[in-house]
N, C-alpha and C positions, 0 to 999 in steps of 0.2 A: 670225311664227315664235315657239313657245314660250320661254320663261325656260330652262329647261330643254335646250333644244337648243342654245342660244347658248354657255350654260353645263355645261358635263357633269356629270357627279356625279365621274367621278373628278377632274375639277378642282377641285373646290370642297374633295375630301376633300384633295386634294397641298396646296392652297393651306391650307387650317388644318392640315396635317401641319407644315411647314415655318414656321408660323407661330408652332408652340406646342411642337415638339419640333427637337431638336438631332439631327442622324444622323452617322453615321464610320461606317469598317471599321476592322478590328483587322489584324493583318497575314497571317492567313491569307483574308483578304477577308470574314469575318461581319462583316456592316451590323448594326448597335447605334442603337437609341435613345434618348433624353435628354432628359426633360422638362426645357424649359428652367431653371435655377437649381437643380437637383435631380440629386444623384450618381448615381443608380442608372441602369442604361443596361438596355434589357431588346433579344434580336435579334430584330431584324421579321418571321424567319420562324420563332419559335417559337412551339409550340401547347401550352407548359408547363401544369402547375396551378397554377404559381405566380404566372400574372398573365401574358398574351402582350401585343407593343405592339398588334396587332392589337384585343383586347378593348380596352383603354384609349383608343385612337382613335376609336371605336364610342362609350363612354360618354362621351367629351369633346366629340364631335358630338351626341351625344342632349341633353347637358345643357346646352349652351350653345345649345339651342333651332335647331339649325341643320340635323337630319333624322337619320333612318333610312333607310341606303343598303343596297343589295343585293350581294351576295357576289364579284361580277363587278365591281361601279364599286370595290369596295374592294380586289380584287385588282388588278386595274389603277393603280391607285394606287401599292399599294407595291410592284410592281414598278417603276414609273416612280421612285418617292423612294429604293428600292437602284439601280435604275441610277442617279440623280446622285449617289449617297453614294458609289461608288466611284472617282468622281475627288475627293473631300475628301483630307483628313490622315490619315494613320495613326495610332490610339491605342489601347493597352493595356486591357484590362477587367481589373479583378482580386478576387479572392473574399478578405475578411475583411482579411487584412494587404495594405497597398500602399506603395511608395517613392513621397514628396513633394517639393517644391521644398527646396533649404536644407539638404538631408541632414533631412530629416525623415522620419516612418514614418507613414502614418493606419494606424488599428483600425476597422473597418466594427462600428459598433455593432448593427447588422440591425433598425434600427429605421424603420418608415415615413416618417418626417421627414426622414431621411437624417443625421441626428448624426452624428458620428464623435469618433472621439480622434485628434488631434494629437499626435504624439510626437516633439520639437525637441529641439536640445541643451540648450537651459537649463531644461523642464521640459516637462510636460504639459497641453494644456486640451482641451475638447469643441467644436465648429464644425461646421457645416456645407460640405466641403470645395467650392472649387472646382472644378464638372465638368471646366473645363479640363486641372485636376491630375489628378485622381482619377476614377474611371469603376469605380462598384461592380456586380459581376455576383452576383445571387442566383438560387439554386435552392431546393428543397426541405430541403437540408441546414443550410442558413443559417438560424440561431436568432436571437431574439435575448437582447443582453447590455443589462445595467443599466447606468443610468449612474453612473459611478464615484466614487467621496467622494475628496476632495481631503483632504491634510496628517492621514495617517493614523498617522505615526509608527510606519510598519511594523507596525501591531497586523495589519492581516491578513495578515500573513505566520505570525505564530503563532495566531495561528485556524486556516488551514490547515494549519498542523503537527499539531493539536490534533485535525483531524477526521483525519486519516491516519493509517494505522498502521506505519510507517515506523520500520526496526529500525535503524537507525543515524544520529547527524548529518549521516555523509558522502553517505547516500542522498539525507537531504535538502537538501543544496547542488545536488547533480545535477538532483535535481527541479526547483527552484529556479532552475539555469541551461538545461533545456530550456523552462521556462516562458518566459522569456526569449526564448531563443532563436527560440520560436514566432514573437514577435511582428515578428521579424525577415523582413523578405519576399528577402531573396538570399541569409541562411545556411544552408546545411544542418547540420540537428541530426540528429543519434545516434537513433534510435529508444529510448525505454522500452521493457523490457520487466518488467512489473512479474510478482515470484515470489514464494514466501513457499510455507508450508504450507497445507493445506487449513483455508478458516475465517479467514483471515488479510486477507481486505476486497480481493483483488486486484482483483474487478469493481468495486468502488463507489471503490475510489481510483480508478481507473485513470477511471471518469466522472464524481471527481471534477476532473480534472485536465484531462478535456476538456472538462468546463461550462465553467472558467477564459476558458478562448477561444475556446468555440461556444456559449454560453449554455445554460439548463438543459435545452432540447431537444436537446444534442447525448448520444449513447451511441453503446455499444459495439455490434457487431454480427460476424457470423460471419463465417470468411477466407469468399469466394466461390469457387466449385469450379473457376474458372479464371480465366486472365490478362486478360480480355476484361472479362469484368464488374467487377474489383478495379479496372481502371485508370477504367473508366466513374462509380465509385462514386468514386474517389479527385479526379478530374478537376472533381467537381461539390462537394467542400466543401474545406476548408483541414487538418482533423486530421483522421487517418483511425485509428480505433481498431479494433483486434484482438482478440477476448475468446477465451480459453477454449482457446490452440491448444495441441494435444497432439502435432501431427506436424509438420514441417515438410518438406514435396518440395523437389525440385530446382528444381522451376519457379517454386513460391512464396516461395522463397528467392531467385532471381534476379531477381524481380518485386520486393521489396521492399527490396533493395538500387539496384535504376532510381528505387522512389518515393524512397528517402531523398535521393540525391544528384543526382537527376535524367534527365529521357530524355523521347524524345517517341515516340507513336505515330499510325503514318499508315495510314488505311484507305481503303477505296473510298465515295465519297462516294453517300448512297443516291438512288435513281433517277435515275443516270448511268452511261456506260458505263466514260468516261476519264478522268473527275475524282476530287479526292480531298479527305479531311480531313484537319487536323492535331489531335491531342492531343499539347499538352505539361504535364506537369507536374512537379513537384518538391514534396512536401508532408511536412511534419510526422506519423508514425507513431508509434503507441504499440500494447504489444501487452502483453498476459498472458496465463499460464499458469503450471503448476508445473515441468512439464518437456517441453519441444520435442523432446529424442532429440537426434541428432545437430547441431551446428552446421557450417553450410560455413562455414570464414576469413572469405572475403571477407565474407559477412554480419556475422561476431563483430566486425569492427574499425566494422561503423556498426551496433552496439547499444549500450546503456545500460539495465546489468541495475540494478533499483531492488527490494531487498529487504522484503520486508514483516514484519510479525509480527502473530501472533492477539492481539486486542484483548483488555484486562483485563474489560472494562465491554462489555455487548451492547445495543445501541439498535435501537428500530423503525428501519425503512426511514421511515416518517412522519416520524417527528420528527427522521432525521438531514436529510431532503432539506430540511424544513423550515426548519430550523438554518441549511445551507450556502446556503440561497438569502439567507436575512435577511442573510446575514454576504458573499453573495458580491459586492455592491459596493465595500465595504471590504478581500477580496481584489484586488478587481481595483487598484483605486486605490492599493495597497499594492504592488502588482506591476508597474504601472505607473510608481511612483514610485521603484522600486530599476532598474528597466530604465534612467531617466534616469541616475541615479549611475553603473550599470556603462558604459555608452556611455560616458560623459566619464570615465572610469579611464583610464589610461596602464599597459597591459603589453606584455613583450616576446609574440611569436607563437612558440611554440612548431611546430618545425620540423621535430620527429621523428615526429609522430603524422598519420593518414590523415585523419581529421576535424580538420585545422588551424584551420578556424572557428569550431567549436562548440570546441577548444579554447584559442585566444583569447579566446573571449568567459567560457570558466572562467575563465584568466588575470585579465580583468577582472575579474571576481565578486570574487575575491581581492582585487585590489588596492579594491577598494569596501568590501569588508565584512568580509577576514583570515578567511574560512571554509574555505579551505583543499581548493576545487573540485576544482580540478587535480591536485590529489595525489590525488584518489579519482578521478577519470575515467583516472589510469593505473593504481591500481588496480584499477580496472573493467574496463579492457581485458587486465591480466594474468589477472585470474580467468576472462574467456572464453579466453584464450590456451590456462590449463589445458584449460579444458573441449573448447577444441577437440581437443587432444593425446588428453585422454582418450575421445573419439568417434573419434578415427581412427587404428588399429595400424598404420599405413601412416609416421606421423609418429614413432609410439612405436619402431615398427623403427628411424627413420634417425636418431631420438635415441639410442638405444641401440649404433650404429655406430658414431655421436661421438663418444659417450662412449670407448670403448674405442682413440678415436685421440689422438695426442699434442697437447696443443696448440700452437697456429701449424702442423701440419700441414694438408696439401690435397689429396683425391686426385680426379684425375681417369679417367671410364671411359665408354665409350658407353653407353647407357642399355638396351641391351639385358644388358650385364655391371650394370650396376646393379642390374638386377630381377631377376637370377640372384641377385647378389652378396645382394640384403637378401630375397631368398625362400629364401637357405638359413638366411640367420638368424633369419627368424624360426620356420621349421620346424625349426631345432631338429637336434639329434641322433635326436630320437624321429620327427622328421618329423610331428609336426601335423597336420593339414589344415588351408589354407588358408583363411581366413574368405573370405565373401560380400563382392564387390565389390572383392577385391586384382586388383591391377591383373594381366593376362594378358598384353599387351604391350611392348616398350621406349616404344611411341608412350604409349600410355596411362597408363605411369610418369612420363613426363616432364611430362602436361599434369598430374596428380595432384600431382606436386612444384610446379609454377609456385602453384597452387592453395595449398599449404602454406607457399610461400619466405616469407611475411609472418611468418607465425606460429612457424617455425622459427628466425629471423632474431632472434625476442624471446628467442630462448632459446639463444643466440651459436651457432647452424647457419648458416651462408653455403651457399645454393646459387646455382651460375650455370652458364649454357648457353653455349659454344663453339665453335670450330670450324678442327680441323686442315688441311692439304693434302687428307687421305682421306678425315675422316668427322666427325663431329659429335660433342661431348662432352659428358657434366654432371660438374660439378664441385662436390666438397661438403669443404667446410672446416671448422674448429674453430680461427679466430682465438685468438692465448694474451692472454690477460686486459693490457690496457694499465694504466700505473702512474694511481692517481688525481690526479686536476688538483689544484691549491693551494686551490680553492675547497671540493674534496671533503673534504681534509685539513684546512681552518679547520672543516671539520663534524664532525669528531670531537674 
């Protein structure tokens, strides 16, 4: 009997599979594998550009003199190495930023070698992580970054200030603690949305800010025309940049309020009947433009509007990238080395605000460096507060209702007297006509107002939904102004 027969080919391929690569599933069951001593995990039934395990098992047979197998001995193979991988352990993949042993953070540097940053409580170094720990997953979107200069004395932080054209201090703390906060893999951060006048660098900061942490192949790219592909493109890198948006729908709006704080999406898994995938993601957003048109609430309270201004001085596109690239190590290691300081800050969590983490971590900023984050991240969210008011006569009517009632007064009315009640005010004596998209219903008033209670609520409007013996009520208040606390009065 031949060698060959005694031996199979898909034996020989399982036995140096398992020889030379490490395999798991994740927990929606994708089998991953792991060249031994080496983070990066690529899934055995991907047919990426980016490099499948399939090709690399192929060339590590060819090269270690040991054959050229046929499409069949190699399918059978890895179907037999994912069926044993599914009774292993369960572990995580994660793209760019990942949580380590010890309260530590790695940074996927996207480099062949698999370097990484380490990011511990008493400071920073580069290593190689343990697969154990850490399981890096790349796509196409994965660049890579430089390695970073140590004891920089925060010079790159004003390089960066220096290529940006950032019209206030306060914008640039903001920046500064979204930077941050990127590198963070369980907080959610605030979206940028960088604005400014026409001419004012909002494409080139706004990739400046994503090289920081996708390396200088990362940019900006156009919303996609629906929710399907944004979540496709979002799922597959770590920042997701927005350029140029002029409109914002309803759909694209709810879509990116899921990416900021998080959500998963489940489809039907392809050629099956009854199976399925999971997408989960939560990712870091940035977005420009000059003006979006209307803001929804729930959007303005997870943005972070970052003003720009038209530059004195006009540089090639050459020689700024050039610039940002020689200096972008010294960013980084500059940014990574204030990341340490703000971690180990002690502030209290501010309690009042919807992004409590990305407003903790301003807290912290402060307590590192006295810049004074936090006082511009509320008034960052007062200035969309206007803006929402100002996009929506639906909020301007029930402010203007307020207004005319006493304070500490509360009136209660069913919601179909509601929408009577503020469609004659706003129609006026003269009777108006009704703008586009006032609400027609009591139903459709009430879900309009839930939408607004945040944003009304900043502006001491109390609304809240009830319910008597007979019928169901909304209720809208004007709390009368409470005396200030002893801490308010030591401030003046």
């Amino acid at each position: 009997m031949a060698d060959d027969d005694k031996n199979p080919a898909r034996e020989i391929i399982t036995d140096y599979a398992q020889a030379h690569f490490r395999y798991f599933r994740t927990a929606d069951g994708t089998v991953y594998a792991q060249r031994n001593g080496h983070p990066v995990a690529r899934p055995i039934r991907s047919q990426g550009t980016t490099g499948s395990h399939r090709q690399e098992l192929m060339v590590g047979l060819f090269r270690d003199g040991i054959g050229v197998f046929n499409g069949t001995a190699m399918k059978e193979a890895l179907d037999l190495i994912e069926a044993l991988a599914l009774t292993e352990d369960v572990q995580p993949v994660h793209i760019r930023v990942a949580p380590g042993y010890d309260g530590a953070t790695w940074l996927d540097l996207g480099r062949s070698d698999g370097q990484s940053v380490r990011i511990h409580p008493t400071g920073w170094d580069i290593r190689t992580p343990d697969p154990q720990e850490v399981c890096w997953r790349r796509t196409q979107l994965t660049g890579e970054l430089p390695l970073p200069v140590k004891d920089t004395d925060d010079k790159g932080i004003d390089l960066l200030m220096r290529l940006c054209n950032f019209a206030t201090a306060e914008t640039e703390c903001l920046a500064l603690a979204w930077l941050i906060g990127c590198l963070g893999p369980t907080v959610p951060v605030p979206a940028p949305f960088l604005t400014g006048p026409q001419g004012a660098g909002k494409s080139t900061g706004g990739r400046m800010l994503v090289r920081i942490i996708e390396g200088m192949t990362g940019d900006l790219r156009r919303a996609p025309k629906d929710e399907e592909n944004l979540i496709t493109a979002v799922a597959a890198g770590w920042v997701t940049a927005l350029d140029n948006l002029s409109h914002m729908t309803p759909e694209l709006s709810d879509a990116m309020c899921c990416i900021v704080t998080g959500a998963e999406n489940v489809k039907r898994a392809l050629f099956t009947d009854g199976d399925v995938f999971r997408i989960g993601y939560r990712r870091p957003l940035l977005l420009t433009g000059i003006d979006v048109g209307v803001i929804r609430p729930d959007l303005a309270e997870r943005l972070l509007p970052l003003r720009l201004e038209r530059p004195r001085v006009r540089r090639t596109e050459a020689e700024l990238w050039s610039d940002f690239a020689e200096v972008l190590p010294v960013i980084l290691g500059s940014l990574l080395g204030l990341t340490v300081q703000v971690r180990a800050a002690q502030a209290d969590i501010p309690t009042d605000l919807r992004m409590a983490d990305f407003a903790h971590l301003c807290a912290q900023l402060d307590a590192a460096t006295g810049l004074g984050a936090l006082a511009a991240y509320r008034a960052s969210l007062d200035d969309l507060n206007d803006d929402v008011i100002e996009g929506d006569l639906l909020a301007q009517t029930v402010l203007k209702h307020a207004a005319g009632a006493d304070p500490g007064t509360e009136q209660r009315m069913t919601s179909a007297e509601w929408l009577h009640c503020l469609t004659g005010l706003y129609t006026g004596e003269d009777f108006r006509p009704l703008p586009k998209g006032w609400p027609t219903t009591g139903k459709v008033l009430s879900d309009r107002l839930k939408r607004l209670q945040p944003t009304l609520a900043a502006r001491g409007v109390l609304i809240d939904w009830g319910r008597t013996k007979t019928s169901r009520y909304i209720e809208i208040a004007r709390p009368a102004a409470s005396p200030p606390s002893p801490e308010q009065e030591a401030a003046f």
